[in-house]
TISE-834026 format. One record per residue (C-alpha): x, y, z. Coordinates in steps of 0.2 Angstrom, whole numbers, m for minus. Layout:
N
@east=X; north=Y; up=Z
...
END
This chain:
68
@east=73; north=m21; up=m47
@east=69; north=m15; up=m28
@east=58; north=m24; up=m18
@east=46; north=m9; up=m12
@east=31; north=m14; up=3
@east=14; north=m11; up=1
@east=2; north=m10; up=14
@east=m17; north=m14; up=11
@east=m32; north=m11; up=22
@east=m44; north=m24; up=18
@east=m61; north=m26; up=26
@east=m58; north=m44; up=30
@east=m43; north=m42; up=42
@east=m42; north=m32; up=57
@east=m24; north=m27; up=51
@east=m17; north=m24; up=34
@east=m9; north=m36; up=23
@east=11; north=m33; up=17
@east=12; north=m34; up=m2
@east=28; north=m36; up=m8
@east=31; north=m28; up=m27
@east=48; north=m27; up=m38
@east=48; north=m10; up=m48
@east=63; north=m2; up=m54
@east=57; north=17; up=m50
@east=46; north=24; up=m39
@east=32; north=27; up=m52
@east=33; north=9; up=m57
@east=29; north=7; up=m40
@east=15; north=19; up=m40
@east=5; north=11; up=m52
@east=7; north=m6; up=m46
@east=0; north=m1; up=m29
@east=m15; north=10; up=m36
@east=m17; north=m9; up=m46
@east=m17; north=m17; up=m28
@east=m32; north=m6; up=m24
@east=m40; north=m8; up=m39
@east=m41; north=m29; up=m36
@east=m54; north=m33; up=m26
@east=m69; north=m22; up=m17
@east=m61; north=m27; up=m2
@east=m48; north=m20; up=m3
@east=m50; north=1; up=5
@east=m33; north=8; up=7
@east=m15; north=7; up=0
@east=1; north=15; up=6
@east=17; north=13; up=m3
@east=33; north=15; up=9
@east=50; north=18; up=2
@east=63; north=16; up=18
@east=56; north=24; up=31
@east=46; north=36; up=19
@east=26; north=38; up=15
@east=29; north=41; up=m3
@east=7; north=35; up=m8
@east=m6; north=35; up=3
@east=m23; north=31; up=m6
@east=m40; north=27; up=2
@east=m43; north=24; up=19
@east=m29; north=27; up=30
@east=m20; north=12; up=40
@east=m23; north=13; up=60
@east=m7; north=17; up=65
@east=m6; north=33; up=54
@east=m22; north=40; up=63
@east=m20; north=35; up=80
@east=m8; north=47; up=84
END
């Protein structure tokens, strides 16, 4: 299993939270963050990094991302 990060945009915090999620391939990984999303009306974004890599970007974007 890899340990792949998950950043959610949530409307309660001014920056998103790090989840942590152990998936053996990417699509695992996939689904589990589209899950994250799915959790709570709260939460309004997901990206899933692999490395240094964007591999999932769903809902609203994370401020870094757009402030470029």
């Amino acid at each position: 299993m890899i340990h792949r990060p998950i950043f959610v945009t949530d409307d309660r915090y001014a920056v998103p939270t790090l989840r942590i999620v152990q998936a053996a391939s990417t699509a695992l990984a996939v689904e589990l963050a589209k899950r994250v999303l799915q959790e709570s009306s709260h939460h309004k974004g997901v990206e899933l990094w692999e490395a240094d890599a964007l591999v999932l970007s769903l809902g609203e974007r994370m401020a870094h991302a757009s402030s470029s």
